[in-house]
PLY file of the C-alpha trace (Angstrom):
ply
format ascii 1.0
element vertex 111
property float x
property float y
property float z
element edge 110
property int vertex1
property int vertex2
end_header
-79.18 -209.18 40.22
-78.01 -212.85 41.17
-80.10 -214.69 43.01
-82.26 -218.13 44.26
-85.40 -218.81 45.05
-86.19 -222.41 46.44
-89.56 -223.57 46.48
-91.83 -226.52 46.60
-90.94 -227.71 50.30
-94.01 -228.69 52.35
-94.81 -231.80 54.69
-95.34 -235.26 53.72
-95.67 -239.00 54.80
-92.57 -241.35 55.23
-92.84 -242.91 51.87
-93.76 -239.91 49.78
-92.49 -237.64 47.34
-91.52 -233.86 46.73
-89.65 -232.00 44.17
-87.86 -229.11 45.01
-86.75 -226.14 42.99
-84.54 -223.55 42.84
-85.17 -220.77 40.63
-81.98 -219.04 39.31
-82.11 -214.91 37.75
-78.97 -213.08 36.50
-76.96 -216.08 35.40
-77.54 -219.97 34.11
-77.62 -223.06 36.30
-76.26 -224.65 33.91
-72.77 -223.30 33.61
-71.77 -223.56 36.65
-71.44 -226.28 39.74
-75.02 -226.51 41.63
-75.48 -228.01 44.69
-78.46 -229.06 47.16
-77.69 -228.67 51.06
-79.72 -229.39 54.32
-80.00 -228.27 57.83
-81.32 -229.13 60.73
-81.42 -226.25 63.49
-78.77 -227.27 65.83
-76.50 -229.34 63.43
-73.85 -229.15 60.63
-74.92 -227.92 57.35
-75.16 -231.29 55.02
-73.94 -231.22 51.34
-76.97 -233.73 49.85
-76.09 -233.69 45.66
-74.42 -231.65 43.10
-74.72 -231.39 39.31
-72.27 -229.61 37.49
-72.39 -227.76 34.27
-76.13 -229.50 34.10
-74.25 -232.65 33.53
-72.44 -235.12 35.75
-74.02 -235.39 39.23
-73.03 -236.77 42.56
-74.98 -237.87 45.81
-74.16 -237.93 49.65
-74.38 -241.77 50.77
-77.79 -240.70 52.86
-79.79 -239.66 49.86
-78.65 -241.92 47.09
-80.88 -243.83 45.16
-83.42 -241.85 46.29
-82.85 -238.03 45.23
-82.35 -236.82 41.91
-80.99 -233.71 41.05
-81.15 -232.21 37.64
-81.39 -228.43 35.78
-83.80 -226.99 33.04
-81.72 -224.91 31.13
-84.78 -223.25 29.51
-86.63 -222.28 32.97
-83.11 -221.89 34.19
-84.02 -223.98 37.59
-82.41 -226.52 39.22
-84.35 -229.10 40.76
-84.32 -232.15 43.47
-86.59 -234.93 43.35
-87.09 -236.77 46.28
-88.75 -240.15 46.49
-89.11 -242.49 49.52
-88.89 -239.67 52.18
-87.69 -240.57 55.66
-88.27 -238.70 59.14
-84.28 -238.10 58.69
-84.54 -236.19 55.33
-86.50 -233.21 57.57
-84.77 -229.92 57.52
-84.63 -226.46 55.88
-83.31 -227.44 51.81
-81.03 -224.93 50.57
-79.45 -224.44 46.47
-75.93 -222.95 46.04
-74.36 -222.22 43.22
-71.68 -219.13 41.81
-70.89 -217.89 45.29
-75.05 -217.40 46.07
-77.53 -219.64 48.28
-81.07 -219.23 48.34
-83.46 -218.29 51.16
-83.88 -221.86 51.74
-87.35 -224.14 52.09
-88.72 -226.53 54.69
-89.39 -230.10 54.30
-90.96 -231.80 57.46
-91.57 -235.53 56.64
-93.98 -236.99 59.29
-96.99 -239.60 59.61
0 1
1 2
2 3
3 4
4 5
5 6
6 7
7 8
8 9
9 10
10 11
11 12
12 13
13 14
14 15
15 16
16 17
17 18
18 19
19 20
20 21
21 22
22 23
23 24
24 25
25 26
26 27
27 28
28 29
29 30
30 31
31 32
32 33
33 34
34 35
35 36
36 37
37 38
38 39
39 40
40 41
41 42
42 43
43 44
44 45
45 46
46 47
47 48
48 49
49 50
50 51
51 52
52 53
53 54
54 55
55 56
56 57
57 58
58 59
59 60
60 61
61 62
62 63
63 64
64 65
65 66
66 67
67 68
68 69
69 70
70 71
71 72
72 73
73 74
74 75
75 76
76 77
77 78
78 79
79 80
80 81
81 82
82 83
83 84
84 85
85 86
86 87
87 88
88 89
89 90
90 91
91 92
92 93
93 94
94 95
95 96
96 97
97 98
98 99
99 100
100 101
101 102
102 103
103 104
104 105
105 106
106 107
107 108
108 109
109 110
Protein backbone atom coordinates (compact mmCIF):
# COMPACT_ATOMS: atom_id res chain seq x y z
CA UNK A 1 0.00 0.00 0.00
CA UNK A 2 1.11 3.72 -0.81
CA UNK A 3 1.45 5.81 1.77
CA UNK A 4 3.20 8.84 4.19
CA UNK A 5 3.96 9.20 7.39
CA UNK A 6 5.28 12.71 8.56
CA UNK A 7 6.96 12.99 11.70
CA UNK A 8 9.29 14.98 13.81
CA UNK A 9 6.96 18.18 14.29
CA UNK A 10 6.93 19.50 17.89
CA UNK A 11 7.25 23.14 19.42
CA UNK A 12 10.19 25.29 19.51
CA UNK A 13 11.69 28.84 20.15
CA UNK A 14 11.82 31.59 17.37
CA UNK A 15 15.34 30.93 16.38
CA UNK A 16 15.40 27.16 16.53
CA UNK A 17 15.51 24.23 14.50
CA UNK A 18 13.44 21.04 13.44
CA UNK A 19 13.69 18.49 10.80
CA UNK A 20 10.82 16.98 9.49
CA UNK A 21 10.24 13.70 7.77
CA UNK A 22 8.16 11.97 5.71
CA UNK A 23 8.35 8.37 5.54
CA UNK A 24 7.35 6.88 2.12
CA UNK A 25 6.13 2.65 1.75
CA UNK A 26 5.03 1.11 -1.61
CA UNK A 27 7.02 3.33 -3.92
CA UNK A 28 10.46 5.63 -3.92
CA UNK A 29 10.68 9.32 -3.10
CA UNK A 30 12.99 9.55 -5.26
CA UNK A 31 11.37 9.00 -8.60
CA UNK A 32 8.94 11.10 -8.44
CA UNK A 33 8.14 15.08 -7.68
CA UNK A 34 7.94 15.60 -3.65
CA UNK A 35 6.68 18.41 -2.15
CA UNK A 36 6.35 20.03 1.50
CA UNK A 37 2.96 22.04 2.21
CA UNK A 38 1.56 24.03 5.26
CA UNK A 39 -1.64 25.02 6.81
CA UNK A 40 -2.91 27.06 9.08
CA UNK A 41 -6.64 26.26 10.22
CA UNK A 42 -8.59 28.91 8.58
CA UNK A 43 -6.25 29.70 5.56
CA UNK A 44 -5.06 28.52 2.08
CA UNK A 45 -3.02 25.50 1.92
CA UNK A 46 0.79 26.87 1.24
CA UNK A 47 3.14 25.01 -1.23
CA UNK A 48 6.65 25.59 1.01
CA UNK A 49 9.50 23.41 -1.32
CA UNK A 50 9.70 20.68 -3.77
CA UNK A 51 12.47 18.30 -4.86
CA UNK A 52 12.05 16.34 -7.77
CA UNK A 53 13.40 13.04 -8.79
CA UNK A 54 15.69 13.59 -5.39
CA UNK A 55 17.40 16.20 -7.41
CA UNK A 56 16.65 19.78 -8.33
CA UNK A 57 14.69 21.62 -5.61
CA UNK A 58 12.71 24.79 -5.35
CA UNK A 59 11.52 27.08 -2.38
CA UNK A 60 8.44 29.44 -1.75
CA UNK A 61 9.93 33.11 -1.21
CA UNK A 62 8.76 32.72 2.74
CA UNK A 63 10.99 29.82 3.54
CA UNK A 64 14.06 30.32 1.44
CA UNK A 65 17.30 30.34 2.79
CA UNK A 66 16.05 28.86 5.60
CA UNK A 67 14.41 25.31 4.75
CA UNK A 68 16.03 22.59 3.10
CA UNK A 69 14.43 19.88 1.57
CA UNK A 70 16.15 16.74 0.52
CA UNK A 71 15.37 12.60 0.13
CA UNK A 72 17.30 9.43 1.41
CA UNK A 73 16.87 7.12 -1.18
CA UNK A 74 18.02 4.25 1.11
CA UNK A 75 15.42 5.03 4.10
CA UNK A 76 13.22 6.10 1.27
CA UNK A 77 12.18 9.49 3.31
CA UNK A 78 11.98 12.77 2.36
CA UNK A 79 12.93 15.32 4.68
CA UNK A 80 12.70 19.29 5.58
CA UNK A 81 15.12 21.01 7.61
CA UNK A 82 14.16 24.03 9.10
CA UNK A 83 16.51 26.53 10.67
CA UNK A 84 15.73 30.03 12.06
CA UNK A 85 12.00 29.28 12.87
CA UNK A 86 9.57 32.18 12.99
CA UNK A 87 6.04 32.50 14.82
CA UNK A 88 4.81 32.57 10.95
CA UNK A 89 6.28 29.10 10.01
CA UNK A 90 3.43 27.55 12.70
CA UNK A 91 1.00 25.21 11.11
CA UNK A 92 0.15 21.55 10.46
CA UNK A 93 3.37 20.34 7.73
CA UNK A 94 2.13 18.08 5.21
CA UNK A 95 4.43 15.72 2.26
CA UNK A 96 2.81 14.99 -1.15
CA UNK A 97 4.02 13.15 -3.63
CA UNK A 98 2.44 10.41 -6.58
CA UNK A 99 -1.14 11.51 -6.04
CA UNK A 100 -0.76 10.70 -1.87
CA UNK A 101 -0.34 13.25 1.20
CA UNK A 102 0.44 12.24 4.53
CA UNK A 103 -1.51 12.57 7.80
CA UNK A 104 0.30 15.69 8.34
CA UNK A 105 2.42 17.02 11.66
CA UNK A 106 2.30 20.12 13.84
CA UNK A 107 4.92 22.64 14.26
CA UNK A 108 4.03 25.45 16.84
CA UNK A 109 7.03 27.89 17.05
CA UNK A 110 6.64 30.05 20.23
CA UNK A 111 8.84 31.73 23.11
Amino acid sequence: QERLVESGGGVVQPGGSLRLSCAASGFAVGSYYMSWYRQVPGKEREWVARIIFGGSTSYADSVKGRFTISVDNAKNTLYLQMNNLKPDDTAVYSCQGNFIRGQGTQVTVSS
